[in-house]
C-alpha positions as CSV (number, residue, x, y, z in Angstrom):
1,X,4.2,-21.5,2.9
2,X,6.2,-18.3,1.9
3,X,4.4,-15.4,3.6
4,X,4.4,-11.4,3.1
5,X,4.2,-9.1,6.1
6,X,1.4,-5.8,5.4
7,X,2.1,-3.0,8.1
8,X,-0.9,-1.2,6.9
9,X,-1.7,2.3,8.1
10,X,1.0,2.9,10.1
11,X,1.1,6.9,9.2
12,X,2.0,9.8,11.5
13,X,-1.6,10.9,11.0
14,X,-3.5,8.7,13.0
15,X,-0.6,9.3,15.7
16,X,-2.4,12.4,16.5
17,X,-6.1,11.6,16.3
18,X,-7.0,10.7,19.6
19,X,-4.4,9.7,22.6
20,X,-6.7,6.5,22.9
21,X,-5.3,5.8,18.7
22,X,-1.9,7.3,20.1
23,X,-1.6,4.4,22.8
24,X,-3.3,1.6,20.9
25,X,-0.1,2.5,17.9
26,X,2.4,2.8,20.2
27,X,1.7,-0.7,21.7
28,X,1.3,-2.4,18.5
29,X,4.5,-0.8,16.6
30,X,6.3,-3.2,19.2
31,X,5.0,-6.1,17.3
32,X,5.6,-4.7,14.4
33,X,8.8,-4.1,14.8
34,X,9.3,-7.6,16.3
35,X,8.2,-8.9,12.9
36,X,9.9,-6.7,10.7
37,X,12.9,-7.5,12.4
38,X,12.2,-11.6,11.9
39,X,10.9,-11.1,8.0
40,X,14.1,-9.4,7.4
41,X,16.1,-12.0,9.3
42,X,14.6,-15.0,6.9
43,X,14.6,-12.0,4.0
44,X,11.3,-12.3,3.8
45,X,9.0,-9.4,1.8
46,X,7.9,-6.5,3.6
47,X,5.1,-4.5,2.1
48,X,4.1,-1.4,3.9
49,X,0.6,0.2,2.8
50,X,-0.3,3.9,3.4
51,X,-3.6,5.6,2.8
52,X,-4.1,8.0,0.7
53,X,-6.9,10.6,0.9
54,X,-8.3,14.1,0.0
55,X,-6.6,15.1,2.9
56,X,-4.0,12.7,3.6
57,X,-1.2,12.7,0.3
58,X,1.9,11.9,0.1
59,X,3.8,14.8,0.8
60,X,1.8,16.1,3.7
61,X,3.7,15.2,6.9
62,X,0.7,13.3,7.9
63,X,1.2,10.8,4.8
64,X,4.8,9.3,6.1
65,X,4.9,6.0,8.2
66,X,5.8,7.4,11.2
67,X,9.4,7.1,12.7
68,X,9.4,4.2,15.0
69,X,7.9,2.1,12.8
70,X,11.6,0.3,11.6
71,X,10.9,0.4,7.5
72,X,14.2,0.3,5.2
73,X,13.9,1.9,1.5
74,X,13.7,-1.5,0.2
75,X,10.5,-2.4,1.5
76,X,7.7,-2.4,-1.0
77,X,5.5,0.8,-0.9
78,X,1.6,0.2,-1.7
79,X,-0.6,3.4,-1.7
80,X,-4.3,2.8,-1.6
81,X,-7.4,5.0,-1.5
82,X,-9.8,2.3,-0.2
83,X,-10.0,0.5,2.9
84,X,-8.9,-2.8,1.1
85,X,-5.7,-3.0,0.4
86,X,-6.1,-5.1,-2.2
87,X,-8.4,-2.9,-3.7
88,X,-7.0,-1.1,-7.7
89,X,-3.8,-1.5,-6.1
90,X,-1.7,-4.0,-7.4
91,X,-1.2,-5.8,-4.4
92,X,-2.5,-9.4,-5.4
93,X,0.0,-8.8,-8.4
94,X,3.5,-8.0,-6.6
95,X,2.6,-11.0,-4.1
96,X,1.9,-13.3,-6.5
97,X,5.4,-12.3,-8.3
98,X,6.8,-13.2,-4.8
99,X,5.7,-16.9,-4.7
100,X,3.9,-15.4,-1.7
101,X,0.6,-17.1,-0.6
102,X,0.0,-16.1,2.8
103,X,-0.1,-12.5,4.6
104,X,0.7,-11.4,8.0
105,X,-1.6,-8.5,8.7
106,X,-0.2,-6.3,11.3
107,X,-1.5,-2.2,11.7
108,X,-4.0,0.8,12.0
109,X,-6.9,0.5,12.1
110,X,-8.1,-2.6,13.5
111,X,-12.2,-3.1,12.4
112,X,-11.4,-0.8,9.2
113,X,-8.9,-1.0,6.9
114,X,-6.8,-3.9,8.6
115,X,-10.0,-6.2,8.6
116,X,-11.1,-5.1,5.1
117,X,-7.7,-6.1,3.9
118,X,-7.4,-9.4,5.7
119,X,-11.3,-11.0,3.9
120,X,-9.6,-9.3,0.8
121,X,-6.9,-11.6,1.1
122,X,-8.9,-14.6,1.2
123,X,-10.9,-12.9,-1.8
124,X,-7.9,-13.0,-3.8
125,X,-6.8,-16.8,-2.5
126,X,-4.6,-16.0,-0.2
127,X,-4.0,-17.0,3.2
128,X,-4.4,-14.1,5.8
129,X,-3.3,-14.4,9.5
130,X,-3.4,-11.6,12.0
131,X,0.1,-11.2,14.5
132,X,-1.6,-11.1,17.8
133,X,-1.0,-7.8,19.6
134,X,0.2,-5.5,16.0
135,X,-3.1,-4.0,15.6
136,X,-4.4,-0.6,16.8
137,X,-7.6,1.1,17.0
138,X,-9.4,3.9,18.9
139,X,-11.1,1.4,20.7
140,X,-9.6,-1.5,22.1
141,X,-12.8,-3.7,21.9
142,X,-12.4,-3.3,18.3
143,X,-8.6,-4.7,18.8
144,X,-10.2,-7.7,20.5
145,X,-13.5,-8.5,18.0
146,X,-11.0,-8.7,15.1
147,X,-8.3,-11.1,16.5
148,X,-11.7,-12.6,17.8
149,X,-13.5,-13.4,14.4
150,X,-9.7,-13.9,12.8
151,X,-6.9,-16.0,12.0
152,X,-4.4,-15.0,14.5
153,X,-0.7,-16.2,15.1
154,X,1.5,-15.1,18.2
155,X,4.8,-13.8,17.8
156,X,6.3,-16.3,19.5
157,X,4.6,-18.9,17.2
158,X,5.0,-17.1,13.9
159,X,8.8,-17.2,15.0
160,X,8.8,-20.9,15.2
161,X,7.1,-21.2,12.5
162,X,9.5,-19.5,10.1
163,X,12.7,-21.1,11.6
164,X,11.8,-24.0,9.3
């Protein structure tokens, strides 16, 4: 197994959308953060996604991964304009130039883009698993259906899984 981590969304524009998406980011960045830390550890890729819309360009304050989110210029940068992250983005292509074949999905938002990305995955062969706890949403219920219907992995046991 050589997995990828996606920290998808994570943009200062969905900071300030509600202070229900405000919490939900804040909690999961912890995760995040937790992961990043461990995928640079076993130098392991780290491919942040950032949306890009009519309104939302990079740019625009709004477009940047917001500051507590621990990203280093050598991560790889994917810009999409669907909710798929796999979707005309190249995505599939860089990972597969990285030996990778499975994703950790971590990010913003939960029952949208994170879950959209995570079947795309699986459309493109590989194998997706959701980190427990690094997702947000405006609605935690959402939070919970998706780790619900999904592959999901602790930290503690993704961890022990890449000590070996």
């Amino acid at each position: 197994m050589k997995p990828a981590l996606l920290v998808i969304d994570m943009q200062n524009e969905f900071f300030n959308r509600s202070q229900a998406c405000s919490d939900s980011l804040k909690s999961a960045i912890e995760y995040i953060n937790a992961a990043i830390d461990l995928f640079r550890k076993k130098k392991l890729p780290i491919i942040v996604i950032q949306h890009k819309a009519e309104y939302l360009v990079p740019g625009n304050p709004g477009f940047d991964v917001h500051d507590s989110v621990k990203l280093k210029p050598q991560d790889i940068r994917v810009v999409k304009t669907y909710r798929n992250s796999f979707t005309k983005t190249g995505l599939a292509e860089k990972l597969r130039k990285l030996d990778v074949d499975t994703v950790i999905v971590t990010g913003y938002r939960a029952d949208n883009c994170v879950l959209s990305t995570y079947r795309g995955a699986q459309d493109f062969d590989f194998t997706p698993i959701i980190l427990k706890g690094s997702l947000a949403s405006y609605n935690a219920e959402h939070i919970r259906f998706v780790e619900e219907i999904s592959e999901t992995i602790s930290f503690g046991a993704l961890k022990t899984l890449l000590q070996f």
